[in-house]
N, C-alpha and C positions, 0 to 999 in steps of 0.2 A: 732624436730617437729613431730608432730604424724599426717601423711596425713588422716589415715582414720578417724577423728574429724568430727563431724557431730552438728550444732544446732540442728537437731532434735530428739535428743537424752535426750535433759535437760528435766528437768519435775520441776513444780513449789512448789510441796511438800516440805515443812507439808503445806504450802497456800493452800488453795482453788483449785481446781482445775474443770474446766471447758469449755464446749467446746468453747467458747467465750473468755478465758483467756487464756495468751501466755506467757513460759518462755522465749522466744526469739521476740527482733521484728527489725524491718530495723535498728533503730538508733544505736540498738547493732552490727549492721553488716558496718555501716556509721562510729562510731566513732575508730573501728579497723582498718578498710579503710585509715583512713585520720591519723590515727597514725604508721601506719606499716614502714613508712621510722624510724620515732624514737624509735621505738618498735625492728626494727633489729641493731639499733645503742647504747641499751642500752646494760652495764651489769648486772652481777646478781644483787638482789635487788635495783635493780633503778625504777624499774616500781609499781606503786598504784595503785590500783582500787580502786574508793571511790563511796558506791551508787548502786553497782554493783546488777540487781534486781534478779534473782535466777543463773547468774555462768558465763553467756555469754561472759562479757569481763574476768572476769578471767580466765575461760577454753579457750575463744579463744585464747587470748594472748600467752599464754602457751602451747597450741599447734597447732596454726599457726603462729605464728610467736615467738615463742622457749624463749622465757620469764622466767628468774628463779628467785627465790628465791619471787615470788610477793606479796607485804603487799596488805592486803586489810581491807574497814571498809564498815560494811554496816547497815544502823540503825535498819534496821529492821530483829528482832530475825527469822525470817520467812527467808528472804532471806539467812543469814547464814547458815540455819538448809540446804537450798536449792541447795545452792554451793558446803555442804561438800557431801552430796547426790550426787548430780548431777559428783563432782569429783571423788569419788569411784566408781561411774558408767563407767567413762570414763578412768580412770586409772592416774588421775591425784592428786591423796589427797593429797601428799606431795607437793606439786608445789605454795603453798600458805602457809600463814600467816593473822589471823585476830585479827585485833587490834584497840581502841581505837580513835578517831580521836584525833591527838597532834604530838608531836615531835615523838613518836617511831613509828609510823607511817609514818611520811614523812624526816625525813632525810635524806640527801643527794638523794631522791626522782629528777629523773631527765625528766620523762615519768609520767604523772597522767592520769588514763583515770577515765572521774566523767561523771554517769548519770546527767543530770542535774535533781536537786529535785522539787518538785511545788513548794517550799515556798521560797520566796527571804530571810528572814532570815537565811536559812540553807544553803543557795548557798553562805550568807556571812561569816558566820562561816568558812565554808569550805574555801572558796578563803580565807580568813584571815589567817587560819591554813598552807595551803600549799606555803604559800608568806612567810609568817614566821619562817615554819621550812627547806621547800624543799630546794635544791641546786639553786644554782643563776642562772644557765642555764635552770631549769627547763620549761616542756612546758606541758601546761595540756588542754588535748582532751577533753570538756565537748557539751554534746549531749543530744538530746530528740526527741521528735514526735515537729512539728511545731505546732500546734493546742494547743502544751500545752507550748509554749515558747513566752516572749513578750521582747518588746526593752529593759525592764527596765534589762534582766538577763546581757546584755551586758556590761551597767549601772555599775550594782553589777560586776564582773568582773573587770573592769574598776576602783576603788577604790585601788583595792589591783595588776594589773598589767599595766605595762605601754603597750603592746600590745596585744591588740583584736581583731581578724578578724574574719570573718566568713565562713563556707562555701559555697558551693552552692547545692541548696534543691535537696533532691535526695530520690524517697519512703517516700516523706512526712516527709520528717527528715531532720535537720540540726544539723553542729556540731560548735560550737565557740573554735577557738583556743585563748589561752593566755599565755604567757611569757614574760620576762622581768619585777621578783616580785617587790613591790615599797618597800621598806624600810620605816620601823616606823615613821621616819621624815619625810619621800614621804605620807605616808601617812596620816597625818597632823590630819585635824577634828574627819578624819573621823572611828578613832583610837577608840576613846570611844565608838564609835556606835557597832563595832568590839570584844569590850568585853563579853563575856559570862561565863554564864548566866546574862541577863535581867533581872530586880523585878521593880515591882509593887505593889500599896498599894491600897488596896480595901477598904477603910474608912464604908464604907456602911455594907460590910460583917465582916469588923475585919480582914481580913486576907491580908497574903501578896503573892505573885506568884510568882517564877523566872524561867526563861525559856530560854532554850537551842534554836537555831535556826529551828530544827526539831524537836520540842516540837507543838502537834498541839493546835493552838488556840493562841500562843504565850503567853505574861500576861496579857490577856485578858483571862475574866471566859466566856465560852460562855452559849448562853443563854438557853440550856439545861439543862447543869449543876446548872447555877442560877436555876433555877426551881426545881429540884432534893433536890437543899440543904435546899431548903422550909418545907422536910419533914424529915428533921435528927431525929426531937426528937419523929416524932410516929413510927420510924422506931425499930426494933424488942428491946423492955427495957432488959436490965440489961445482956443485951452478956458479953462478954470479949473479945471475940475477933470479929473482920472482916476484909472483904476484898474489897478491891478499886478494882475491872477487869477494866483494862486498864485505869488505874491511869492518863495518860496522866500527867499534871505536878501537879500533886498531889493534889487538890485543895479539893477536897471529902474526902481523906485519913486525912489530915489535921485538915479540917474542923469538922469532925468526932472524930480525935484525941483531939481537944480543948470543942468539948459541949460535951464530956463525958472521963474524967480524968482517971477514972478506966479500958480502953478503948486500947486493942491493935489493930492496925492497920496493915495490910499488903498491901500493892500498888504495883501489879502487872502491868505490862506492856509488850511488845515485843520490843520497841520503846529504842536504848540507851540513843536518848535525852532526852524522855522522862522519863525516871528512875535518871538521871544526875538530871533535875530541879527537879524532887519527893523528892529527897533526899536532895535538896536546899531551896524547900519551906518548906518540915520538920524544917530546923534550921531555918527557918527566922520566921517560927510560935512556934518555943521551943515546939515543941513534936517530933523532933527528936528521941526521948529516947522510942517514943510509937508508930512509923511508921518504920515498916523495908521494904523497896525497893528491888523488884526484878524484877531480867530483865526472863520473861516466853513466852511460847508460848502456850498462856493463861492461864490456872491452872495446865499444865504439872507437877511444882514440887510438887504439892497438893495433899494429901492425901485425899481416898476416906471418902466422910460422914464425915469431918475435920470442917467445915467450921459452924460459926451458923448464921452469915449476910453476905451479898455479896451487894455492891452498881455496879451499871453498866451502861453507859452513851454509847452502844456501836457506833460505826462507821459503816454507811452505805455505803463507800468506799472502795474498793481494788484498791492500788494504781491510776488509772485515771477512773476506771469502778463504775459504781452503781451494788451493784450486794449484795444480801441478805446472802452468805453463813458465811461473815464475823461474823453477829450476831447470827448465827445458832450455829455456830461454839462455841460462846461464852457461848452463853446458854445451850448447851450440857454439854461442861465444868461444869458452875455453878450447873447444875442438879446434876455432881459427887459428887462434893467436898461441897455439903451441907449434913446437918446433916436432915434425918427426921426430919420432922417442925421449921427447918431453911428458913428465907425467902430472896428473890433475889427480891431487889430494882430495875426497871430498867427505863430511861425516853426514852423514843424514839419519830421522829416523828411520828405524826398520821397518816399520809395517808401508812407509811407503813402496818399498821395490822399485830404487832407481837403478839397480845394477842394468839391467837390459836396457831401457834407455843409456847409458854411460858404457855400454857395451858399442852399442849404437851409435853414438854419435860420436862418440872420442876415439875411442878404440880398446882392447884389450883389459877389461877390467877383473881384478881381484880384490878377496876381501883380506885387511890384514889385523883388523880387530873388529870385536864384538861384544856389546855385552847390554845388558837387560834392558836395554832401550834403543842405541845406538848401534849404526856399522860401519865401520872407515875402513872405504876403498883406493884405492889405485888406478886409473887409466893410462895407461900410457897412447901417444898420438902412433896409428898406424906411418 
């Protein structure tokens, strides 16, 4: 155990970073809390972290209460990049393992410690996955802020184990315990629900979606993007290549790869589930062969001035916060990896006012639709 561990030591990098945003918060100090008797009773490689948001249950685990060999999965390329950061800071890099959510992840898996996610689809995924590979004694610690937790997570839980309790609130945070997983046949209906990925059939747009449980938007297009894909065909003629920035489940990448056949596609993401359905709705629409999927932390693996279109639908979220630096962030990026008079597509809502920013950093921007919610512009690269 290493006593001189400290949270305030993590840092949430490559994310965002600001005074308002935290790589640590109670629920990470709540869910060690209420696992420490199982956490000193496991051995080596028994203990997960799944969801883990920039290192806090992994590094805590591991050096308070002396944790080895720990798998961990965390969807977001952001969090990863944060934990191995965070762990060469603290002198713990070797102390973990990040992998995959499936069987090499949780086998014989006997201690799970899981943020809990927003999305009850991914909280199902997850419980599905850890009932079905974990060890049959398993008990898994899942926690959050209260404000962001409803009856239904218990619910979900509840599918896939025969015991859920909960804790008692403590710093605005609670943690659900669960164990006793149910077996395939315990769990009965609700088996299929349980499957992933998800698809969906869009009759209206032609296209099909499949989606992983932390895929955001689930196979539902949201109404952004419907708007976005309004303007495929005046979007920059006779490219060869583009790029999807934050592909989410591919739906643009797709849609893009089928109204223009000569047309390679790249689909960026940070998101594993998100890259999982990208690369699923590629085959379900047959342009697999002209969309390649990558999991980035935004155009990192991109080459400067590479780029001759960029489509971008970005997210005005950081984890539970509203907070603008996510799409800064992205647009920065897109400024690199375009080519002089390459242009970056992007819809966002209106009341934000990214046009001067994207004036700003891209270059040249116009609006070329509008409407009671939405505004899709145009940068072209100075």
């Amino acid at each position: 155990m290493t006593s001189e561990f400290s949270f305030d030591r993590l840092r949430r990098r490559p994310d965002v970073e600001a005074a308002n945003l935290f790589a640590v918060d109670a629920s990470d100090r709540l869910i060690l809390a209420e696992a420490a008797t199982a956490l000193a009773a496991a051995g080596p490689a028994e203990v997960v972290v799944i969801e883990d948001h920039y290192g806090a249950l992994t590094l805590g685990a591991a050096a308070l209460a002396g944790a080895r060999g720990i798998r961990v999965h965390q969807d977001a390329l952001s969090g990863e990049l944060a934990l191995a950061a965070n762990a060469a800071e603290v002198g713990l890099a070797g102390g973990y393992r990040s992998l995959d959510l499936g069987e090499e992840l949780l086998t014989s898996a006997r201690v799970v410690l899981l943020q809990l996610p927003r999305s009850l689809s991914a909280l199902d995924e997850i419980a599905a996955a850890i009932a079905r590979f974990a060890a049959a004694d398993v008990t898994v610690f899942a926690g959050g802020r209260i404000k962001h937790m409803t009856p239904a997570m218990n619910e979900v839980l509840r599918r896939h184990f025969g015991d859920v309790t909960a804790s008692l609130a403590a710093q605005k945070s609670r943690v659900l315990t669960a164990s006793t997983p149910l077996t395939a046949d315990q769990v009965g209906g609700n088996a299929v629900a349980s499957e992933w990925p998800h698809r969906a059939v869009h009759a209206d747009l032609g296209l099909t979606v499949c989606a992983h449980g932390a895929a955001f938007a689930g196979t539902t297009i949201d109404i952004g993007t419907r708007y976005l894909l309004e303007f495929i065909d005046r979007m920059k003629p006779e490219v060869q290549t583009a790029i999807d920035l934050g592909c989410g489940t591919g739906v643009l990448a797709s849609a893009l790869a089928r109204a223009r056949p000569a047309l390679h596609v790249t689909a960026s993401d940070q998101s594993a589930a998100a890259i999982a359905s990208a690369r699923a709705t590629a085959v379900a629409n047959g342009v697999a062969g002209r969309v390649t999927v990558v999991r980035d932390d935004a155009l990192a693996r991109q080459p400067d001035a590479s780029a001759e279109l960029i489509v971008l639908n970005p997210p005005f979220h950081i984890g539970s916060s509203v907070h603008a630096g996510i799409a800064l962030k992205l647009f920065e990026d897109a400024a690199r990896v375009l080519k002089p008079g390459g242009e970056l597509w992007t819809v966002w809502n209106t009341h934000l006012g990214y046009r001067p920013a994207l004036n700003r950093l891209v270059g040249p921007t116009h609006q070329v639709g509008r409407n009671t919610k939405f505004t899709v512009t145009v940068s072209t690269r100075r």
